[in-house]
N, C-alpha and C positions, 0 to 999 in steps of 0.2 A: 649870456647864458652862464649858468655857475652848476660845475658839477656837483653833484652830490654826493656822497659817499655815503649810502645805504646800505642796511646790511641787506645780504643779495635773498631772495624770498624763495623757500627751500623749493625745490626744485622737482620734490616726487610727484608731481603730477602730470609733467611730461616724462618723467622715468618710465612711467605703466601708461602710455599712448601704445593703441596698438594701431601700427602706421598703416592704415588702409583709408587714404584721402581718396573723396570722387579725383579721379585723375593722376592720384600718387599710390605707386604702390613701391613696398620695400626693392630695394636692387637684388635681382638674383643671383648666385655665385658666378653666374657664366656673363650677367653684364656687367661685373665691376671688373673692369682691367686688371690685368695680374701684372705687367709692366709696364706702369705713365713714363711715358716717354715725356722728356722736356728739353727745349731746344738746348741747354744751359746747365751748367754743373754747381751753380753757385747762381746765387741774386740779391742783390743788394739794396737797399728800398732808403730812400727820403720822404719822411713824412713832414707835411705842413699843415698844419689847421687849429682846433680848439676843442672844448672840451667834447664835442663827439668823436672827435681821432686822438682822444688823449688813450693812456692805457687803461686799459690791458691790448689794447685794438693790436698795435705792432707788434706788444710781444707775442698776442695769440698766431697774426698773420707768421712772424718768422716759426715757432712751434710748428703749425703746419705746414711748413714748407719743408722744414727741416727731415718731419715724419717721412718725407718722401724722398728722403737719401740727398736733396741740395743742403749745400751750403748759404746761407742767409746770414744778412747781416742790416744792422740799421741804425740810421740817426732821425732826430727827429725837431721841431721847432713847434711847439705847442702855444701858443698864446689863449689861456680863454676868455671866451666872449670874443674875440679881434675877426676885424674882416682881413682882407689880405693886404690890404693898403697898410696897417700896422703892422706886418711882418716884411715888408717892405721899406716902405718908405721912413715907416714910424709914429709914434705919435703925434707926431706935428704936420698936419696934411701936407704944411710949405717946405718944408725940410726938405733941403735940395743935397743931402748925404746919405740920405738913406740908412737912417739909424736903426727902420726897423728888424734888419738882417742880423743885427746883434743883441735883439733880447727874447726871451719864450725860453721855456724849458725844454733841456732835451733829455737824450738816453740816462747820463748823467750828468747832474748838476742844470746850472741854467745856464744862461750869456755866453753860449759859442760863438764865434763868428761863423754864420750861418756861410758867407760868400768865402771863406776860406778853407771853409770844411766840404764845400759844394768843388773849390779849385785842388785841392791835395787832398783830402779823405785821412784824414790825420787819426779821425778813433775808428774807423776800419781797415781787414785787415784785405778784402779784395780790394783790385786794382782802379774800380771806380763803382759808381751809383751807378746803380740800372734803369732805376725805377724812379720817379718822383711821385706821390700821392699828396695832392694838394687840394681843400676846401677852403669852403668861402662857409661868411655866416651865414644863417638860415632865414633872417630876413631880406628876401630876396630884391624885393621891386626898392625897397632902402639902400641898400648897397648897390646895384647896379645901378643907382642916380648917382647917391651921394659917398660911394667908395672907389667907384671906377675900376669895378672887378675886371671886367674886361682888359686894362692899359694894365693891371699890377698881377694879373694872373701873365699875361705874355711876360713881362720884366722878370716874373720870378721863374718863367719857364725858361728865358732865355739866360740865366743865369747859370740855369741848372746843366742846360747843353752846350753849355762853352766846354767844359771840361770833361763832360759826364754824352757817353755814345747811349743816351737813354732813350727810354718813354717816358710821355707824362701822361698825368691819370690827372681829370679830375674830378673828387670824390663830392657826390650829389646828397647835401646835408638836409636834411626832413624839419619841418617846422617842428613845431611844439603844438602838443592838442593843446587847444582854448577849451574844449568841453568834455571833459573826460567821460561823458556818457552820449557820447555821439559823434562816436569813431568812424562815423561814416562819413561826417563833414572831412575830415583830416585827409582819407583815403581819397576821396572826391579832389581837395587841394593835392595832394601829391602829386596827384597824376595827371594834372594838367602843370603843376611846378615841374617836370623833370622837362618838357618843352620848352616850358621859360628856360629851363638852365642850359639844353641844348642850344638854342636859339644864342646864349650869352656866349657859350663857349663857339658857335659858330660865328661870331665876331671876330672872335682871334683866330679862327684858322681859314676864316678867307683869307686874312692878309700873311699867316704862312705860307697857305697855298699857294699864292700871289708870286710869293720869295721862295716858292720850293724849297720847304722847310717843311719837316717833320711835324705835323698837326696834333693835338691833343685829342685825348678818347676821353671817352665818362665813364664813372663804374655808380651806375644808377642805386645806390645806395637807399635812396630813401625808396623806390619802387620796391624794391626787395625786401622793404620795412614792411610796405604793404600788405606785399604777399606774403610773408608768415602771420601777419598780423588776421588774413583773410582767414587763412587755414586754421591759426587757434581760433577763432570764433564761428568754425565753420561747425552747422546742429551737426554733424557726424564725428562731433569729437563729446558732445552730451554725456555719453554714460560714462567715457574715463575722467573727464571731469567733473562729473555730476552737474546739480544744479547752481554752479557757480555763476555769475555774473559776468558780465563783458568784463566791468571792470577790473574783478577780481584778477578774471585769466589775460589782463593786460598788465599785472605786477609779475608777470611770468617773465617780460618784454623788458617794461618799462620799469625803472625805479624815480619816476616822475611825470610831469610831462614828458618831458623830450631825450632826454638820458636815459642810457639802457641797462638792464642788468648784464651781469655778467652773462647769461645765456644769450645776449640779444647781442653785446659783444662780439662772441664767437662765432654766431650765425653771421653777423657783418664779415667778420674774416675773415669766412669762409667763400663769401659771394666774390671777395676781393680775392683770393687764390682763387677761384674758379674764373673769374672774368682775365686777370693777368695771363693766367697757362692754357685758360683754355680744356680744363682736365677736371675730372671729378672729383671732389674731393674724398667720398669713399673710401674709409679706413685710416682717413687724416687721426694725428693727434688730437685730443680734445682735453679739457681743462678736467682735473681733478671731484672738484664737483658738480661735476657736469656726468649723468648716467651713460653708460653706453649707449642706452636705447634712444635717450633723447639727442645723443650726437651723432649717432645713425640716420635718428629723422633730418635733425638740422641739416646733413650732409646730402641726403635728399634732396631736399626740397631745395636747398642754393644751388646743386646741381641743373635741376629742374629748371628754378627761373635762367640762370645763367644760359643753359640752353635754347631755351626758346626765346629770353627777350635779346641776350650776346650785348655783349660790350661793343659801342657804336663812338664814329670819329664822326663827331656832326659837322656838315657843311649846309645847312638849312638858308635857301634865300632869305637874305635880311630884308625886303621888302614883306616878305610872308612875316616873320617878326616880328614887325613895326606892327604890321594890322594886327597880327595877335594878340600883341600889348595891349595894344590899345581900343579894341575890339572886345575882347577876352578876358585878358589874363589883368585885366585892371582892377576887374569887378571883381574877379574871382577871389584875387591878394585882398584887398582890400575888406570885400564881406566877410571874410575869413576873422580878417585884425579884426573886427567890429571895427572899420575907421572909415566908412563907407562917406565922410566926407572928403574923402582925398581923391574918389576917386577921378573925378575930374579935370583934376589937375594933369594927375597922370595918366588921361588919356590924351589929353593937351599933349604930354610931354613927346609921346612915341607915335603921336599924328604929327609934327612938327619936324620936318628932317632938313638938316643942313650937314656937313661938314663936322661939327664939334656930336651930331648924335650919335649914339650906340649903332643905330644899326645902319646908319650912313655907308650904304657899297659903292660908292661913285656913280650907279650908273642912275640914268633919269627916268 
């Protein structure tokens, strides 16, 4: 995937939303908290991924944290296009040094040593990383054959808590619409992708669990794409937007396929401070051109999904997995790519379980 750099698509049409969703209604002065409490006086975040957590995403996330009297602070490992296996191991899948840990863009400049800055925290000024936020690419059933997310998302997690008394998050990347007029194929795949990803990240935290080790959680990212995505194309938004098109009021979102505008940005940052604290984002900072009123919605409604769908540490039986793979979520990835010759393959793949499989639990 290659970011774009679009100019961002003005914005006054969710500035004059007037936020009355079936089911959403604006916060009233007496349910927006007058004191968020947070466990923490300061927090410090590592990001890893590509160009969907490239920025503005960290600078927006630390901005709102900031808004609410913590200190934040952050580095970051950006490679785009790369699965995690390349910020890893590197480009060379045989590479037994692991070169990938020292290339991707960070805060500044590029080529930190990612595992040195993870052991002494050299361009921050708190005492360690709190947080790690790490994705994978967005083609999903590809990578967890041929990237081995599962073996290089634990490596890179375990890296991160040698030195670092953190969490790890990992953040749940959204395909690319294939039909930009039939956004309901997309929504359809998401949400049975966020399964497939728990199910992936529940590979690595059985065998934490295993080793009583601190297991990873999801910050369902692409669900939460969803659901705004639902809400602006919901008829009860018709008269502020007139008769515009899906697709129009999806350049609100998106300034491509799969890359977001800076509004779509923000709204991500916001589901990420609200899934991290647990708190509402309500009166957060919000970007310059960005209106009040639309950042009041946004604030809503990440509220909203945060609350009801919560930040979840998957431990899913991998036998349940396998069948879903291969069952399911074969046909699903697949009709999706238009590559609906593969699918066979790959349901071969995750009906066939030994030892060297993903979802391989030992038991019989």
């Amino acid at each position: 995937m290659t970011w774009t750099q679009k100019s961002f698509i003005p914005l006054i049409f969710l500035s004059i939303l007037v936020i009355k969703l079936p089911g959403l209604s604006m916060a009233r002065a007496a349910d927006i908290p007058k004191d968020i409490h947070h466990p923490r006086s300061s927090a410090s975040f590592f990001i890893s991924g590509h160009s969907l957590t490239d920025n503005p995403y960290a600078d927006y996330l630390i901005q709102i944290i900031k808004s609410f009297g913590l200190k934040s602070e952050y580095n970051q490992q950006i490679v785009i296009g790369s699965p995690i296996r390349v910020r890893t191991r590197g480009i060379d899948p045989n590479s037994q040094v692991f070169q990938g840990y020292e290339i991707g863009k960070n805060r500044e400049g590029s080529g930190m040593s990612i595992l040195d800055e993870l052991n002494h925290r050299h361009t921050i000024q708190l005492e360690q990383y709190n947080y790690l936020i790490i994705t994978e690419r967005h083609d999903l059933i590809d990578v967890v054959i041929w990237e081995g997310t599962d073996k290089y998302l634990r490596h890179y997690r375990d890296q991160f808590m040698m030195k670092n008394k953190g969490r790890v998050y990992f953040f749940a990347p959204w395909l690319g619409r294939n039909n930009l007029k039939d956004i309901n194929a997309w929504i359809e795949y998401e949400e049975l992708a966020l399964k497939a990803w728990e199910c992936v990240v529940s590979k690595v935290n059985h065998d934490l669990i295993r080793e009583q080790l601190p297991p990873v959680s999801i910050i369902p990212a692409n669900i939460a794409l969803v659901e705004l995505v639902r809400r602006l194309l919901s008829g009860s938004l018709s008269e502020e937007l007139g008769n515009r098109s899906d697709f129009d009021r999806l350049t609100l979102l998106f300034s491509d396929d799969v890359h977001l505008t800076k509004l779509g940005i923000y709204y991500i940052a916001l589901v990420t401070y609200a899934s991290i604290f647990n708190s509402s984002p309500q009166g957060a900072w919000f970007p310059h051109d960005i209106s009040q009123k639309a950042a009041s919605y946004l604030h809503n409604v990440s509220w909203q999904f945060v609350s009801h769908k919560g930040i979840n540490t998957p431990a899913i039986n991998l036998m349940g997995c396998a069948t879903f793979f291969a069952e399911s979520f074969c046909e699903v990835y697949w009709a999706y790519s238009n590559k609906i010759q593969n699918m066979q393959s790959c349901r071969n793949h995750f009906t066939y379980q030994n030892k060297s499989s993903l979802f391989y639990s030992g038991e019989k």
